[in-house]
C-alpha positions, 0 to 999 in steps of 0.5 A: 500500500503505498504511503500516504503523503502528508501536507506541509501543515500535517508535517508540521503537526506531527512533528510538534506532537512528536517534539511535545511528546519528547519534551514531556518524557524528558522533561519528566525524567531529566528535569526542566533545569537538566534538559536540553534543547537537544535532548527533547529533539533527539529524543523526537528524532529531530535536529536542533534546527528542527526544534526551532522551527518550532517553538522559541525556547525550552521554556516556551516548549514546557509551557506548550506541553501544559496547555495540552495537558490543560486541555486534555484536564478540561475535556474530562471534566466537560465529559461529566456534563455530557449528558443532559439527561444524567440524574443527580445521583449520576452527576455526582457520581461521575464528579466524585470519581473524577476528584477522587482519581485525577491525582492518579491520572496527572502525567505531567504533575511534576512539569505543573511543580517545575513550572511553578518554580520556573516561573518564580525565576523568570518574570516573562514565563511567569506572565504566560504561565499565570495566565494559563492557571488563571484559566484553569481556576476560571474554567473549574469556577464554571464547572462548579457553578454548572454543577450546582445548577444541574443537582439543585444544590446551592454552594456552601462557598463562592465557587471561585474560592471552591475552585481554587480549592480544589485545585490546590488539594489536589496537587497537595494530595498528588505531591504526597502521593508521589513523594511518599506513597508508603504513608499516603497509599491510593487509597488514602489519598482517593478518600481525601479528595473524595471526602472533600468534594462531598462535604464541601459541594454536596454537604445540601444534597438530598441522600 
């Protein structure tokens, strides 16, 4: 069967993806501050020239392998809400597994970790990456109050302080999962999160 031939801009996607997906490997296991530019594009397959054709700088990459992690966050939480039909029981169900799971799931929570710290170093990554963790509390904000209309419950705290929250727990919980899990196995951490979500955003819930 002969090859199919890629456009210029299908080239060029895939060789952004394969250059995200080297970085968050590398990145994760080297370190930000030890990774090199050429260690992201030989891990990829690339040159270094063909690095950056595509992106300006390593800092510019990391912030770019986040905001797909980003999207991929908010496509899970905008699965929950899918179905319009979903009872109340079912709704939180679906939100209850989500924040009880989500530290699991976070591939590239020590990227989130070193980003943070990157960005108290370099004013200029720092403005890009406030940024994209303000859309991150806004989008979990709207999500909340989405939440709270659709079971009929009202919230027990304003829903942007409830988001940040959230958030903050759950990178906590991540953090000591995965520092020290023989003192925070699954479990644990699991009935943490979940407990939380419940007393706070379900303590007016019927059941």
């Amino acid at each position: 069967m002969k090859p199919v031939r890629l456009t210029r801009e299908q080239s060029r996607d895939q060789t952004r993806q394969r250059l995200l997906d080297a970085a968050q490997a590398v990145f994760t296991k080297k370190g930000f501050g030890a990774a090199s530019v050429e260690d992201v594009a030989a891990d990829a397959g690339y040159t270094r020239g063909a690095f950056y054709s595509n992106f300006g700088s390593k800092a510019e990459l990391l912030l770019e392998v986040l905001k797909r992690d980003h999207d991929t966050i908010m496509q899970r939480l905008s699965t929950i809400f899918e179905d319009a039909e979903a009872s109340r029981a079912d709704l939180e169900a679906r939100v209850l597994q989500y924040y009880s799971e989500c530290y699991q799931d976070n591939a590239c929570f020590l990227l989130w970790v070193e980003a943070k710290l990157h960005a108290s170093r370099d004013a200029t990554f720092r403005a890009s990456f406030n940024a994209l963790m303000r859309e991150l509390r806004q989008t979990t904000t709207e999500y909340i109050k989405a939440f709270s209309e659709r079971v009929g419950t009202p919230l027990t705290m304003p829903a942007e302080q409830m988001a940040l929250g959230l958030i903050a727990l759950c990178d906590g919980v991540q953090f000591f999962y995965s520092s020290d899990p023989q003192s925070v196995p699954a479990q644990f951490a699991q009935d943490v999160l979940a407990q939380f979500f419940r007393r706070v955003a379900l303590s007016g819930s019927a059941g």
